[in-house]
Short mmCIF file of the C-alpha atoms (twelve columns), coordinates in Angstrom:
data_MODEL
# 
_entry.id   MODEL 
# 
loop_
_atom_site.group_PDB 
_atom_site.id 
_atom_site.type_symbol 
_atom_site.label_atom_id 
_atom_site.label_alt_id 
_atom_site.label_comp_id 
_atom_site.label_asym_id 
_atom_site.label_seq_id 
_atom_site.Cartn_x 
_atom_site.Cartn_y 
_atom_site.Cartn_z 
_atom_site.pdbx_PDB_model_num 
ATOM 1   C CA . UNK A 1   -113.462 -31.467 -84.289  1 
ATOM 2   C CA . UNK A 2   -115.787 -32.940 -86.968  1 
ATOM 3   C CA . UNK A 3   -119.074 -31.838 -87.303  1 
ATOM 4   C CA . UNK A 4   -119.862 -35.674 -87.462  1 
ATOM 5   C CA . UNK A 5   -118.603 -36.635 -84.139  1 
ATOM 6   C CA . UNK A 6   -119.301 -40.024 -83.052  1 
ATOM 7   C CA . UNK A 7   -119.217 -41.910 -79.513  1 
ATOM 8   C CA . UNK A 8   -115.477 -43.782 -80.656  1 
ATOM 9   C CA . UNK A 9   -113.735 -40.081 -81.161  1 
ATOM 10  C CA . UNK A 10  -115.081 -38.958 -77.262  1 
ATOM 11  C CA . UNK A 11  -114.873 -41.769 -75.380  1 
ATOM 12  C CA . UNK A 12  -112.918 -42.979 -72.511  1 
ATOM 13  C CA . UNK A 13  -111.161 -46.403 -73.558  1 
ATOM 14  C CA . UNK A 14  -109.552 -47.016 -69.607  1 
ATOM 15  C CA . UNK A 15  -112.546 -46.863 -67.265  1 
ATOM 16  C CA . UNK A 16  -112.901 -48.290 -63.409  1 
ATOM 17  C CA . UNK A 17  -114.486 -50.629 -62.882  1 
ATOM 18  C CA . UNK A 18  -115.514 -53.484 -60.519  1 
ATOM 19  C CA . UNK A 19  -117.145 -56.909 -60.130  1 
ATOM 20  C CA . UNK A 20  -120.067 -57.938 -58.031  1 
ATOM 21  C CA . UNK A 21  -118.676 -59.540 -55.780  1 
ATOM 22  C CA . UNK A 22  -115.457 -57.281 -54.886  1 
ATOM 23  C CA . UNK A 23  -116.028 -55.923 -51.099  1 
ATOM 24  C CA . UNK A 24  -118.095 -53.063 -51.204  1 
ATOM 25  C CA . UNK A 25  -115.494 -51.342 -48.676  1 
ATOM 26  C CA . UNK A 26  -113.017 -51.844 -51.331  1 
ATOM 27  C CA . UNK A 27  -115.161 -50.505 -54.073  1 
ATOM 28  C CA . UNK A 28  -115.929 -47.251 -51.717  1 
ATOM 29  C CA . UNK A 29  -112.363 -46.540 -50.951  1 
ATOM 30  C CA . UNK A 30  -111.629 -46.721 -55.074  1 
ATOM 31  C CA . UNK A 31  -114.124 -43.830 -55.352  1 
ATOM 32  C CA . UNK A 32  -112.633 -41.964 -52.885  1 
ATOM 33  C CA . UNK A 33  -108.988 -42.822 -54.738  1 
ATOM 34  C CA . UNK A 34  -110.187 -41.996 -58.053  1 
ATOM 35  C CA . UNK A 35  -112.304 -38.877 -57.311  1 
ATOM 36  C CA . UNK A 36  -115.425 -40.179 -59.437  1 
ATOM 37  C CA . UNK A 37  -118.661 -40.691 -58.148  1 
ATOM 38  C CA . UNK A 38  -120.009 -43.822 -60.198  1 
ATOM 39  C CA . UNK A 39  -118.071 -47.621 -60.697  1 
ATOM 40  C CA . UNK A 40  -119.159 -49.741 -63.806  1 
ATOM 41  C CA . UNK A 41  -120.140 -53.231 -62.535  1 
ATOM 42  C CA . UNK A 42  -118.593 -55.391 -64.623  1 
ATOM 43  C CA . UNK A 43  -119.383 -59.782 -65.213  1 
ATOM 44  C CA . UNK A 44  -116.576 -60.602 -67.353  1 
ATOM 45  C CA . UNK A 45  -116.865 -57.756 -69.910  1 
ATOM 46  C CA . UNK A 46  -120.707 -57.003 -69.852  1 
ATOM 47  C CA . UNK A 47  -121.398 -54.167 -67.970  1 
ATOM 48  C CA . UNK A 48  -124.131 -55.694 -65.503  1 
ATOM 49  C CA . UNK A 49  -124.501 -52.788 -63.077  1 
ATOM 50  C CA . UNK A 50  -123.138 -49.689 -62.002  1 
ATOM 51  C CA . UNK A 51  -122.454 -48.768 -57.858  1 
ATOM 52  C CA . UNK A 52  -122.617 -44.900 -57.105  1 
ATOM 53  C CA . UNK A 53  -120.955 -42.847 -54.855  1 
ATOM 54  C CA . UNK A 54  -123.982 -42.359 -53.219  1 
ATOM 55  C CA . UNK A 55  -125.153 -45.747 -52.522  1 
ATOM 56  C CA . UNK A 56  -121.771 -46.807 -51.035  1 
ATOM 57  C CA . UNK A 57  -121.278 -44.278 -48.753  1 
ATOM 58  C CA . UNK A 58  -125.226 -44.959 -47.328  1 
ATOM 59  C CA . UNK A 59  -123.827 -48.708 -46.753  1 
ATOM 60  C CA . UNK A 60  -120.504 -47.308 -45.083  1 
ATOM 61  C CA . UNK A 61  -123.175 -45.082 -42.853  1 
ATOM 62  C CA . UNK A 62  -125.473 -47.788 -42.114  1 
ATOM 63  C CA . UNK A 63  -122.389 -50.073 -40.960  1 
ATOM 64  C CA . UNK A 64  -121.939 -53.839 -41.817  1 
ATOM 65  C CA . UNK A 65  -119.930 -53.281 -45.009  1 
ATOM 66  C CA . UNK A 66  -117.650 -55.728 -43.625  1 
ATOM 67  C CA . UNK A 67  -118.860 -58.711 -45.310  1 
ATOM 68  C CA . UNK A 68  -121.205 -56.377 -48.324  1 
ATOM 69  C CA . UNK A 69  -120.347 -56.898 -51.399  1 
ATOM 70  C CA . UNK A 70  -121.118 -54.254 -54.574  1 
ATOM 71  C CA . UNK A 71  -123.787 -56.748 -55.623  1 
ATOM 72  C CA . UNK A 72  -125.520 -56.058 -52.764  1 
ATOM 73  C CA . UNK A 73  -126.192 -52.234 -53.276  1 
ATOM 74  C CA . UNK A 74  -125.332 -52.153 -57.194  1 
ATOM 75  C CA . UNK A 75  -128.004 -50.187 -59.223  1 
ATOM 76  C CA . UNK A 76  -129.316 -51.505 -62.768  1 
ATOM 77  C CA . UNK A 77  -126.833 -50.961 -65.569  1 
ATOM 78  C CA . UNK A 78  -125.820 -47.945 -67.317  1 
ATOM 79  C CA . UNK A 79  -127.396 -46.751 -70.993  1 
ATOM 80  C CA . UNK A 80  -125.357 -47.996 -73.591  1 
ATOM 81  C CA . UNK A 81  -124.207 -46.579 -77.288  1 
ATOM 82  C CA . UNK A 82  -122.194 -48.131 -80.227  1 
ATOM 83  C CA . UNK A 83  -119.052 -46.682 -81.095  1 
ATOM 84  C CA . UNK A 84  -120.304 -45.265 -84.533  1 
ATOM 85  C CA . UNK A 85  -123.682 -43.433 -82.791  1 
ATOM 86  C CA . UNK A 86  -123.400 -40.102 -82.871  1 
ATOM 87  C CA . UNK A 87  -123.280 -37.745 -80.110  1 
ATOM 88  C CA . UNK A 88  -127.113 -36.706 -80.501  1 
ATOM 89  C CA . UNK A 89  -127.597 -40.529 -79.844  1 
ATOM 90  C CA . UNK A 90  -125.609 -39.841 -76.439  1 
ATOM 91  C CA . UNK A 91  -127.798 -36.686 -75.304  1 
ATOM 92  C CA . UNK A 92  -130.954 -38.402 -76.042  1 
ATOM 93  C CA . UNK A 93  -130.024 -41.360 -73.695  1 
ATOM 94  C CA . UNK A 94  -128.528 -39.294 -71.003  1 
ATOM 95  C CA . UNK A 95  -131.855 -37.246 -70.943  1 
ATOM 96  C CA . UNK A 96  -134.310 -40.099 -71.157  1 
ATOM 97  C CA . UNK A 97  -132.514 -42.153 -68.555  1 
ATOM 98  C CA . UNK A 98  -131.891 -39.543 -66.426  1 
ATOM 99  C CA . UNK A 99  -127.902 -40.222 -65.632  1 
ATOM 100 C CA . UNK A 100 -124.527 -38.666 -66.385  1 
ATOM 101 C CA . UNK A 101 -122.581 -41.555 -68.552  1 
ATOM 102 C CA . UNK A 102 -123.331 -44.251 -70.874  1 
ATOM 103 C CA . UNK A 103 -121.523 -47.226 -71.261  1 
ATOM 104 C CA . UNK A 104 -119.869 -48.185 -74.612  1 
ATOM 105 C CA . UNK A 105 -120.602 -51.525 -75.540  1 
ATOM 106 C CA . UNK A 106 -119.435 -53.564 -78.794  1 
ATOM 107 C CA . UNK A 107 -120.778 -57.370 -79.063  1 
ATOM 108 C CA . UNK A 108 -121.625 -56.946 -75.371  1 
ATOM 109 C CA . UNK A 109 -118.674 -55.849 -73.615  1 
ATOM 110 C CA . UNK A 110 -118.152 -52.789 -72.789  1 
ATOM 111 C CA . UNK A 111 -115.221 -51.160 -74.047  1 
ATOM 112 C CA . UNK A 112 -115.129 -47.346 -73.231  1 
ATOM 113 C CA . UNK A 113 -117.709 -44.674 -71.056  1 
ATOM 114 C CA . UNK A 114 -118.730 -41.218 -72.108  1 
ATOM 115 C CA . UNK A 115 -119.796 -38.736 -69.937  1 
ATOM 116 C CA . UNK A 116 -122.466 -36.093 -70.337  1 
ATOM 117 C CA . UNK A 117 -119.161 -33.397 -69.429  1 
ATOM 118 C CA . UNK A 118 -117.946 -35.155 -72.585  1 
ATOM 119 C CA . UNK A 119 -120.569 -34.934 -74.663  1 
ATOM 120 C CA . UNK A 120 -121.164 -31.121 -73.554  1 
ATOM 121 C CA . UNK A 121 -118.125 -30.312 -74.662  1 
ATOM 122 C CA . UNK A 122 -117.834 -32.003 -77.822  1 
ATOM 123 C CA . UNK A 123 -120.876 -30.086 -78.728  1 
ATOM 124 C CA . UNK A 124 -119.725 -26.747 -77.638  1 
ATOM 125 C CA . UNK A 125 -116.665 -27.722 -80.122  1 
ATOM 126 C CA . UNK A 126 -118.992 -28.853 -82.870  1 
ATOM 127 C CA . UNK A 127 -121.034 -25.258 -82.734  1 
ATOM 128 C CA . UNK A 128 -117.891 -23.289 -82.888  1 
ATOM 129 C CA . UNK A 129 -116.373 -24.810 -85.540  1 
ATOM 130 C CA . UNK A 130 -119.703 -24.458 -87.350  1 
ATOM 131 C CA . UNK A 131 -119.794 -20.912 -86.806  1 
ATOM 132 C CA . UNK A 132 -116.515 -20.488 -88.386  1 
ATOM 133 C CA . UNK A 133 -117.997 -22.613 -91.713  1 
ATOM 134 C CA . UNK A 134 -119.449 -20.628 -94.346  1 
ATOM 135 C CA . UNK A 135 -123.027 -21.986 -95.286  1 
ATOM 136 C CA . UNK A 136 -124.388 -21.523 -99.077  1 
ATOM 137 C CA . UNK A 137 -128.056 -20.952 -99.500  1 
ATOM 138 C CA . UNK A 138 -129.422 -21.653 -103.153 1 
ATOM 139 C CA . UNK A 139 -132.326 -20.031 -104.640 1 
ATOM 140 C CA . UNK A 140 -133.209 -22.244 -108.142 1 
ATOM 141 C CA . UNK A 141 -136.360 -20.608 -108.430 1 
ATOM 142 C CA . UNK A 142 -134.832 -17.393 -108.875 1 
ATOM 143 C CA . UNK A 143 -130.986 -17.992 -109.802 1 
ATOM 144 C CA . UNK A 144 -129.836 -16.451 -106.811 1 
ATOM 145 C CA . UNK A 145 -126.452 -17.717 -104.652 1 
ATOM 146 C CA . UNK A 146 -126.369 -15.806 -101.495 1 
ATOM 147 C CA . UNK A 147 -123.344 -16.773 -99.011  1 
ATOM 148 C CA . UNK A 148 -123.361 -15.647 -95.178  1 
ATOM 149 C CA . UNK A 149 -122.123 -17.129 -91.861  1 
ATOM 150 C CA . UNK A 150 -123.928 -19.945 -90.090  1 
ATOM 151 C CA . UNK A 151 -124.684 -17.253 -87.426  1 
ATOM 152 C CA . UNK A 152 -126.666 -14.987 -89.811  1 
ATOM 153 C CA . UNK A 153 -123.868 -12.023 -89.867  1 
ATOM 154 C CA . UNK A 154 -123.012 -10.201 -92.702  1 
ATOM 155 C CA . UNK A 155 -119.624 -8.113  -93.215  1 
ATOM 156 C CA . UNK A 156 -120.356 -4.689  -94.148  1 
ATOM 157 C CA . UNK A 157 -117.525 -4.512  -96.295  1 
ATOM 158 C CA . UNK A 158 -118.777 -7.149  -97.991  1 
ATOM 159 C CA . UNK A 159 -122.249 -5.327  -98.752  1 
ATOM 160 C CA . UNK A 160 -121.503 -4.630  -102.237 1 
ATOM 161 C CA . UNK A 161 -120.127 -8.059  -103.034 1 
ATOM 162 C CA . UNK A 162 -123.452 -9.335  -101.789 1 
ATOM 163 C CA . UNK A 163 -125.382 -7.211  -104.056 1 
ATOM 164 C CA . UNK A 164 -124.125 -8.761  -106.938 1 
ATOM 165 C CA . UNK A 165 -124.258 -11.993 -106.122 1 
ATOM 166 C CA . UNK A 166 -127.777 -11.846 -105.304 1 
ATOM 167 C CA . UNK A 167 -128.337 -10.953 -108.803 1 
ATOM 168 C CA . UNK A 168 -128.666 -13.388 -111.710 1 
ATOM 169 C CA . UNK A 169 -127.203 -12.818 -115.294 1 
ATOM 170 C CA . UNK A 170 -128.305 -13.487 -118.801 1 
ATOM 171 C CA . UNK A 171 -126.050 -15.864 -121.268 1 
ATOM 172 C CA . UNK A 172 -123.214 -12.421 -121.288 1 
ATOM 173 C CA . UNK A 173 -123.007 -12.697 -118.057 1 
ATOM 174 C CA . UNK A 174 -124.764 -9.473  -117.116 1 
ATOM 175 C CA . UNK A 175 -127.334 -9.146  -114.241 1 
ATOM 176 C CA . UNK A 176 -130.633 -8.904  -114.969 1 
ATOM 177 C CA . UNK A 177 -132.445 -9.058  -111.428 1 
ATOM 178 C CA . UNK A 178 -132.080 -9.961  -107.904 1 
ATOM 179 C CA . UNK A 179 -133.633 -11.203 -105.003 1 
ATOM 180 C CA . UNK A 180 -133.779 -8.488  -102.208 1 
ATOM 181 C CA . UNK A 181 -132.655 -9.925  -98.617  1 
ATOM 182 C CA . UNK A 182 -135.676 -7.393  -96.808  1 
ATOM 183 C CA . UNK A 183 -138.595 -8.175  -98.910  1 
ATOM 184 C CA . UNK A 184 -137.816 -11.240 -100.970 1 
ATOM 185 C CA . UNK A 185 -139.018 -9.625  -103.789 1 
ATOM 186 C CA . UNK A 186 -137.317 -9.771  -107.452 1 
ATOM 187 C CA . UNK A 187 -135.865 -6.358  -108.333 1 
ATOM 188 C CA . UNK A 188 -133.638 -5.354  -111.267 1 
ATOM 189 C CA . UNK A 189 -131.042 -3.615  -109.462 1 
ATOM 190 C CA . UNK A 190 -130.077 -4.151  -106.275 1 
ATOM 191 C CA . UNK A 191 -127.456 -1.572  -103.926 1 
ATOM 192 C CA . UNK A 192 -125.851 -2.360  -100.438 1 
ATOM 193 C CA . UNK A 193 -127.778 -0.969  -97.697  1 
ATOM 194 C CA . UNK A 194 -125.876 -1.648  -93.746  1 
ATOM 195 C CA . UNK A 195 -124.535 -5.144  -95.308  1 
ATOM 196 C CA . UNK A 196 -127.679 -6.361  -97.367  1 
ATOM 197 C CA . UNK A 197 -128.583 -6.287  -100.470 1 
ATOM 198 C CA . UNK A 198 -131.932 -4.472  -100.795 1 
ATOM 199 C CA . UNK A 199 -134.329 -3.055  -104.004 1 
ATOM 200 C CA . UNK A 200 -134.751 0.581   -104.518 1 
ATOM 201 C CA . UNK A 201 -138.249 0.355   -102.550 1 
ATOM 202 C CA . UNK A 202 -136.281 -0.425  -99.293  1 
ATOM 203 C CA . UNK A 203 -133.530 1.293   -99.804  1 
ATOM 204 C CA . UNK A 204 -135.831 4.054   -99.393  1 
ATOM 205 C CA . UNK A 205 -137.605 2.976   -96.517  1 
# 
């Protein structure tokens, strides 16, 4: 998955919901049907409310449900996100509003729901595939082009290859100093020590 994700590539287009003035003992036996603990109350296509698991089944427990209708026991409306937010947007509002979905809303009307689960696991995608990325790190100051993994490893086999490119080189093409990866310091040679290219000074160390 992209390391851009946005709300549109995670969210759920088909989601239930329910209007405020469908019986609340038919809205409790759809969360029962559906296995989900939270209905999106829906007025026309705004999302206008949202009736939780919870909530119903205190009604059901106090009795009189008969004649309730979700409007009755409804809780304010869920969060919402554009399409083209990105995920971060989504974790921000989950945490600041203290709930487990956000609505997606275009114009208005709501058109999809993402889930924190969702959002969790985009995320854990988004991390691995950046793991797997290579990440450059430029020095201008010093001419230096040192390449690792986003994670900070190294490849020991790859020590000596690292040594050279942490040198520069004159107009020939020949090196002419580096930048040690212990110290920082410049040095004008520069040998593979456990996957790093280090001066003489800690190479001795």
């Amino acid at each position: 998955m992209r390391i851009d994700t946005t709300v549109r590539d995670v969210m759920h287009r088909e989601f239930l919901g329910v209007s405020e003035s469908d019986p609340l003992a038919d809205a409790a036996a759809l969360l029962v049907e559906e296995g989900t603990d939270c209905l999106v109350v829906l007025r026309g296509g705004e999302a206008v409310g949202r009736l939780a698991a919870r909530d119903a089944l205190a009604a059901v427990l106090e009795g009189g449900v008969d004649d309730a209708t979700v409007g009755s026991v409804m809780r304010p409306p869920l969060p919402t996100v554009a399409p083209d937010d990105g995920l971060r947007a989504v974790e921000e509002r989950l945490v600041a509003e203290g709930v487990d979905r956000v609505v997606v809303a275009v114009d208005g009307e709501a058109v999809g729901v993402v889930t924190a689960r969702d959002s969790l696991a985009a995320g854990a995608t988004r991390e691995e595939d950046a793991a797997d990325e290579p990440a450059i790190d430029a020095d201008a100051r010093n001419g230096t082009r040192l390449e690792t993994t986003r994670s900070g490893t190294a490849d020991a086999a790859r020590g000596s290859d690292r040594a050279r490119t942490a040198s520069s080189t004159d107009a020939a093409g020949v090196p002419t100093q580096g930048v040690c990866e212990v110290c920082g310091a410049l040095a004008p040679e520069l040998a593979d020590a456990n996957g790093q290219a280090v001066c003489p000074n800690c190479r001795e160390v």
